[in-house]
GULUMPA-961028 format. One record per residue: x, y, z of N, C-alpha, C, CB in turn; residue in three letters. Coordinates in steps of 0.1 Angstrom, whole numbers, plus 5000, padded with zeros to 4 digits. Atoms other than C-alpha are relative to their C-alpha. Glycine has a CB too. Example, Ala and Ser with C-alpha at 12.3 -4.5 7.8 and 13.67 -1.06 7.14 Angstrom:
500949885000512349555078500950125000499050005012Ala
499149895000513749895071499250115008500450054986Ser
//
This chain:
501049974990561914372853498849924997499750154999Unk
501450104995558714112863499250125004500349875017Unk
500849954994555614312868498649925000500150144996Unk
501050075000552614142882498950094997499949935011Unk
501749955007549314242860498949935001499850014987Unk
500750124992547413952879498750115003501049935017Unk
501449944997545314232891499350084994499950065009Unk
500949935010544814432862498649914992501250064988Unk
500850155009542914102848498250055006500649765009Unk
501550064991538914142848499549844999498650074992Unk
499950145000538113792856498249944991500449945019Unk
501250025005535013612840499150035009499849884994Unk
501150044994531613692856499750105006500049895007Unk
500449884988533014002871499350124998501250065006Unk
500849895003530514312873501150125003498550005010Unk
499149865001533214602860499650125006500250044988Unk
500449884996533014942877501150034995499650035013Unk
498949865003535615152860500450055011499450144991Unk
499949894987535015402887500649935012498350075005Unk
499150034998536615152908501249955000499750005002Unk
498549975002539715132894501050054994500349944998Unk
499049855005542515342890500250014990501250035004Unk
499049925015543915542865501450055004499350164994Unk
499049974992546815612886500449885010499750135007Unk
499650044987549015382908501350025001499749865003Unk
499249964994552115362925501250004984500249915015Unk
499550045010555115392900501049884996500350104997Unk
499550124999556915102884501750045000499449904988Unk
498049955005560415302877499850125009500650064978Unk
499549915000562215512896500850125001499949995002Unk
499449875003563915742877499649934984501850045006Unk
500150045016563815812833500949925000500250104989Unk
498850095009566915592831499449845004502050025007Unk
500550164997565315302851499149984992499449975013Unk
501450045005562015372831500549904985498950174996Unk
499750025010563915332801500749864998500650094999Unk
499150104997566115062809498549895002501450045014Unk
500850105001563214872816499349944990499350025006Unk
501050035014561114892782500949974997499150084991Unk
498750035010564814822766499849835005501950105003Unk
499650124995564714482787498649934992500350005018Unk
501450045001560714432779499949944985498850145003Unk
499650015012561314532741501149854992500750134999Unk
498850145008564214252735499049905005502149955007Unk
500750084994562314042754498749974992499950045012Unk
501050045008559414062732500549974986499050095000Unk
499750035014561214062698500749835003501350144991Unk
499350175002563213722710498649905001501249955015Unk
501050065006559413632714499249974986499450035006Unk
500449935013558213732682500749884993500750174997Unk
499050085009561113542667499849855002501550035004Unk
500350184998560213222682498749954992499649955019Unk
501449995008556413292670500050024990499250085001Unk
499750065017557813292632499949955001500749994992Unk
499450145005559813032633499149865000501349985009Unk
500350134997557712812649498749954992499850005015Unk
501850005006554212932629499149945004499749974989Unk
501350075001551812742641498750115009500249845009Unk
500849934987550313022667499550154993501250035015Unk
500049875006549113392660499650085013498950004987Unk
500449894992548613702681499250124999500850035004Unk
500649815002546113962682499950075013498150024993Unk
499849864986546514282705498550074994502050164998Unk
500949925001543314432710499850135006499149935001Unk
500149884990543614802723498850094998501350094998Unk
500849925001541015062732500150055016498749964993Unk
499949944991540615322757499350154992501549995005Unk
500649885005539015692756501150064994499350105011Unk
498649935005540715952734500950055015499550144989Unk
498549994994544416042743500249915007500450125007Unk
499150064990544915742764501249895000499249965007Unk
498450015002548115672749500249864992500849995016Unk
499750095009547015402724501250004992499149994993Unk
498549975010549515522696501349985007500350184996Unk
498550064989552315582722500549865006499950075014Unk
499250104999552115232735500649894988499349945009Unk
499650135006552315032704501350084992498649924988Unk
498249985006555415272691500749965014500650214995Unk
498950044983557315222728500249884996499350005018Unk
500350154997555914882731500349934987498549985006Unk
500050045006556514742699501350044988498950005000Unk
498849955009559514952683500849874999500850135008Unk
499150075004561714642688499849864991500749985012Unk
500950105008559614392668500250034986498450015003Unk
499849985017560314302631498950024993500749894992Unk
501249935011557814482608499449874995500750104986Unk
500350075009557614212588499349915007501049954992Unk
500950084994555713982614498850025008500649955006Unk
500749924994553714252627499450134998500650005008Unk
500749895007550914472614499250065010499349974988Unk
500749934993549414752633498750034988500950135006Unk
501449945007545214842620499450095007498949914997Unk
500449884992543915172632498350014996501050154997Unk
501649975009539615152625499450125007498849855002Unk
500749875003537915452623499049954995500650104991Unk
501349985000534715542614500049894986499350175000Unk
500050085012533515262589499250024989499749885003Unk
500549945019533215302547497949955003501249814980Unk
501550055005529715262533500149884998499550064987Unk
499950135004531014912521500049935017501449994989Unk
500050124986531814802557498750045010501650015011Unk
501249974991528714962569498549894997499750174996Unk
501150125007526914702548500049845001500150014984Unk
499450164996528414402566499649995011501649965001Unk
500149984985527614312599501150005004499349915008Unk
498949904992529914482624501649905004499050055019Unk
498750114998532514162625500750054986499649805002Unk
499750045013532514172590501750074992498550034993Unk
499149935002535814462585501249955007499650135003Unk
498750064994538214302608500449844994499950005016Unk
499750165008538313942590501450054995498949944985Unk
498549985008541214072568501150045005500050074990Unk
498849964993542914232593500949875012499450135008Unk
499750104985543613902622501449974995498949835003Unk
498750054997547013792623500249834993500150005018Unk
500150145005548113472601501149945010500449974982Unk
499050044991550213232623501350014996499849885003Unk
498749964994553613332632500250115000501049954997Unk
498949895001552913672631498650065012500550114979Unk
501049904990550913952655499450104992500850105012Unk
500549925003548714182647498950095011499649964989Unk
500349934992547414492667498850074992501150075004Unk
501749885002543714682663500450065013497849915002Unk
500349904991544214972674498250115003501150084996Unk
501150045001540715022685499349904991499650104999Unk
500250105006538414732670498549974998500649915006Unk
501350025002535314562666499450025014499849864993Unk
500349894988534614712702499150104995501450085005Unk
500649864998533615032687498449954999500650134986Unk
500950045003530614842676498650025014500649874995Unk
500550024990529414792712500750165010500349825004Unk
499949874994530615152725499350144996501450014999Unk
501149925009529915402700498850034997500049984992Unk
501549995007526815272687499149995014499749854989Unk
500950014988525915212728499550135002500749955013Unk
499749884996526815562734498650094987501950044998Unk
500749925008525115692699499049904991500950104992Unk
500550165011522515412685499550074989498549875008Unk
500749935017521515662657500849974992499950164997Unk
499250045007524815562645499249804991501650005013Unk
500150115007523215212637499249994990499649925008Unk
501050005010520415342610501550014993498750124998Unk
498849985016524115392584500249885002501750104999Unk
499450135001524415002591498549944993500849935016Unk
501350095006520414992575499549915009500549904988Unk
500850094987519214812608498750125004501349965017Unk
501049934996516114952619500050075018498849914997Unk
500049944985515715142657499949855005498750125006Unk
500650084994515914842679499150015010500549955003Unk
501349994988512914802705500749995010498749895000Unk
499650034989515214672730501250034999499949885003Unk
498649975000518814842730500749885008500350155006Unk
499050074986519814622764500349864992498949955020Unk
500050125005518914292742500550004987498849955000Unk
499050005015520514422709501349995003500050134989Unk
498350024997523714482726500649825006500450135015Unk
499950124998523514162743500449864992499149995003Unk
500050095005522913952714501850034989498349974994Unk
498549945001526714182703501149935006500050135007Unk
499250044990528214092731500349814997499150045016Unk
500350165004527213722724500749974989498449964996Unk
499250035015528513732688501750005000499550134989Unk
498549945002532013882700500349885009500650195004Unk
499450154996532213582726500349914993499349925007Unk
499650125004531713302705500950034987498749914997Unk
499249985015534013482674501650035011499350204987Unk
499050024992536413522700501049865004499450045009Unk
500050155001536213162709500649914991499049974999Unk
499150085006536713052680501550034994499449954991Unk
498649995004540113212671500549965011500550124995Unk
499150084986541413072705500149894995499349995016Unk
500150175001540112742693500949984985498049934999Unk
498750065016542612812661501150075003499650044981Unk
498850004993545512862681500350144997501149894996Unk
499649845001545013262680499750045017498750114987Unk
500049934978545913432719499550154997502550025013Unk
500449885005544013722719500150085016498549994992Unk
499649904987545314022747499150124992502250035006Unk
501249855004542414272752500750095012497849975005Unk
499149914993543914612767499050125002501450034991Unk
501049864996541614882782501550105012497849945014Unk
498549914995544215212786499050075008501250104988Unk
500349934990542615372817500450125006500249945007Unk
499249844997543215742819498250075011500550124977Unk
501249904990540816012845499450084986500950155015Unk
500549895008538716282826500950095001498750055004Unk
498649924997541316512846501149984987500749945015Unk
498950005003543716362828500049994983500849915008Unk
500650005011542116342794500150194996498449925004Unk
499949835007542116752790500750055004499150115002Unk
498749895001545416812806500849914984501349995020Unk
499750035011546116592774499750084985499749895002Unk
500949965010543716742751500750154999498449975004Unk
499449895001545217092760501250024999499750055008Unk
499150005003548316982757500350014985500449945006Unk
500149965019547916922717499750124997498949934992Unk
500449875008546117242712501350085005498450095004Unk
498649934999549317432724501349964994500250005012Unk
498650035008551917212707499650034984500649825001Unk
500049985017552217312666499949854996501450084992Unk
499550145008553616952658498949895006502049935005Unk
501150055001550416802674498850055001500049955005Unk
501549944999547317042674499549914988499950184997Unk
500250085013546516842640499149875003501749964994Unk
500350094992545516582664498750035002500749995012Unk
501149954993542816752678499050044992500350105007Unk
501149965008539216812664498850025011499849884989Unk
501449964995535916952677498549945005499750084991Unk
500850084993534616632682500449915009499449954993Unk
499550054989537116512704498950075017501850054999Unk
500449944990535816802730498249944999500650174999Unk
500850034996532416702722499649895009499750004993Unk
499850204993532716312730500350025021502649884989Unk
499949944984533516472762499049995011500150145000Unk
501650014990530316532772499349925002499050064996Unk
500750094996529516192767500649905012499749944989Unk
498850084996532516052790499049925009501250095007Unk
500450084996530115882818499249904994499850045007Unk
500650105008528115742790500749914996499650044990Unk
498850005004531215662778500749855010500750175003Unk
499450064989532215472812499249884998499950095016Unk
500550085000529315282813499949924987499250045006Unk
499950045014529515152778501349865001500550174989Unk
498750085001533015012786499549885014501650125004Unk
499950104991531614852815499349904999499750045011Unk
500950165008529314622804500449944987498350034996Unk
499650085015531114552770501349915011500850144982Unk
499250074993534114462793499749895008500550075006Unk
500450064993532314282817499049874991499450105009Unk
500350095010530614092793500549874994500050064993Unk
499650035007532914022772501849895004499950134994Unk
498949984991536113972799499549825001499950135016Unk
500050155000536313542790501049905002499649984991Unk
498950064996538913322801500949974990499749895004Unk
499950025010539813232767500550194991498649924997Unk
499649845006539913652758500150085013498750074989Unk
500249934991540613792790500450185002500649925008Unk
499449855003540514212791500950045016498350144995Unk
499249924990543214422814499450145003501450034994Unk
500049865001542614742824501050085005499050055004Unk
498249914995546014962825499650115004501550044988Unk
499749805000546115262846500850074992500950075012Unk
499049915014547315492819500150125004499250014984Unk
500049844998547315852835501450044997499450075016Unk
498850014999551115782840500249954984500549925012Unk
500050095013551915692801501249915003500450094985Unk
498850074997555615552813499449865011501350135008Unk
500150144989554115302840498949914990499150045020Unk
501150095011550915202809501149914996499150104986Unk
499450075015553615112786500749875004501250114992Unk
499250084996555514902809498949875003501050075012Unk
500950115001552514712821499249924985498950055007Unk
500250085013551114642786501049954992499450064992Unk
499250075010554514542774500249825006501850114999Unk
500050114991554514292806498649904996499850075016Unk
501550095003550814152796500749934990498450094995Unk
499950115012552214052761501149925003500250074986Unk
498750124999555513902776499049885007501650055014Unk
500750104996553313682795499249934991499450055008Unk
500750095008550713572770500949944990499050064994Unk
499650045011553313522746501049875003500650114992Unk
499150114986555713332774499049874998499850085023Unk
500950105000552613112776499749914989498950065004Unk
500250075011552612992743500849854996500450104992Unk
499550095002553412642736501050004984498849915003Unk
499250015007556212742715501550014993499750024998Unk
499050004997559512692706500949984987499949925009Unk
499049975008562412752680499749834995501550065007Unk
500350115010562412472653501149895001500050054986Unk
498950065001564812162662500249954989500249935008Unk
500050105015566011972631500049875004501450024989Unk
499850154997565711632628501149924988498449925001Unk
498850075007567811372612500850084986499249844995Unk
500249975017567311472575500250144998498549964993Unk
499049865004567911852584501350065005499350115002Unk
498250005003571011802598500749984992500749945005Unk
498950015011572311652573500250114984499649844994Unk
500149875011571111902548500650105009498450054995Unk
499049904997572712152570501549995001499750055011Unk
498650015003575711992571500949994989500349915005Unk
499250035013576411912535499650214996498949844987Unk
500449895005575312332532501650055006498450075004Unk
499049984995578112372558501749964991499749935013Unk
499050065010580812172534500050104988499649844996Unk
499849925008579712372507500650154999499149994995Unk
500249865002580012682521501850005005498450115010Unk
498549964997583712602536500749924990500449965017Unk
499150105008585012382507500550114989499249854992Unk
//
């Protein structure tokens, strides 16, 4: 299955409104076996990419996800990523940051995490929160030892600025970076949220500052829209997946990375003269 995510793309320059665009559209599968049968096709399809992106090493991939809580980050990178060999591919989940990384500027915690070439690596949420969070709560920025800024619009800005040109340059060292905004309603955010507190095997999930964060949700909106909008560069271009449906998210963000990874100028390792022959004298040994 081909699904065009042409229009999920914010393009450079564009002024994001969330509020116009869905969280819901039509669906891509019609029935669980088709849904299924599709991510089985998506899944191989990405590990025979994967495999080429070893072998070939010169390239690397980072997956940058975020979205409000429950909107199905976790779920897509198990779906979406189950058929991928571990070994080329590390998921980082950032949370609230140590005292040590609070003492770095806000790039400074994801350095160790990026992807070395030929393998992927996923932030689940990222150096984003930087420009959300701290939009949403800038009291959060006195634990980073910065003083109140005078100008919030022009501190974030000069944020925004920093994550372009760091962006930039891992493109310019043959890193493809797929930014992923999981698009869920508020609606559909507390029939989620109430779904954990009723299951045992995930209430555990749930905490008392999820429901707060709540209250900040259009802060929340607008936060995403100007970091996105911002940030949304030819070179790092962000998606935004309707996510209310988790089965139609998973399928489009498995489709985004077939594509960027499709796009990659890369390709299984031919031998030349001198490793044929070395494979052929390995071949003699191994049948003599």
């Amino acid at each position: 299955m081909s699904i065009d995510t042409q229009a999920l793309q914010v393009t450079e320059g564009e002024k994001l409104s969330l509020e116009d665009r869905p969280t819901e559209v039509a669906s891509l599968y019609d029935s669980k076996d088709a849904y299924s049968d599709a991510l089985e096709e998506h899944t191989k399809e990405l590990d025979r990419l994967h495999e080429r992106l070893y072998a070939f090493g010169r390239h690397a991939v980072l997956v940058v996800l975020q979205g409000m809580d429950t909107s199905g980050k976790d779920g897509a990178i198990a779906h979406v990523m189950r058929g991928v060999n571990p070994q080329g591919c590390r998921v980082t989940s950032f949370k609230t940051p140590t005292p040590i990384e609070w003492a770095h500027d806000f790039l400074w915690r994801v350095q160790s995490e990026l992807p070395a070439r030929g393998t992927i690596a996923i932030f689940n949420r990222s150096y984003y929160e930087a420009v959300l969070i701290e939009r949403v709560h800038p009291k959060f920025l006195a634990s980073e030892g910065l003083a109140p800024p005078s100008d919030l619009d022009a501190f974030f800005d000069a944020r925004y600025r920093a994550i372009r040109e760091f962006e930039r340059h891992l493109a310019a060292s043959d890193m493809t970076i797929v930014k992923i905004f999981l698009h869920i309603s508020k609606h559909e955010q507390k029939k989620r949220l109430l779904a954990r507190l009723d299951d045992p095997e995930k209430n555990w999930k749930l905490s008392p500052n999820d429901v707060a964060e709540r209250g900040y949700w259009k802060h929340y909106v607008r936060a995403y829209d100007a970091a996105l909008s911002a940030t949304s560069v030819k070179a790092a271009p962000w998606f935004v997946v309707p996510a209310d449906d988790k089965k139609n998210a998973r399928l489009f963000v498995s489709q985004i990375l077939i594509d960027a990874m499709s796009a990659l100028p890369v390709a299984t390792p031919k031998p030349d003269a001198a490793r044929k022959k070395e494979l052929k004298a390995i071949r003699e040994q191994l049948e003599g």
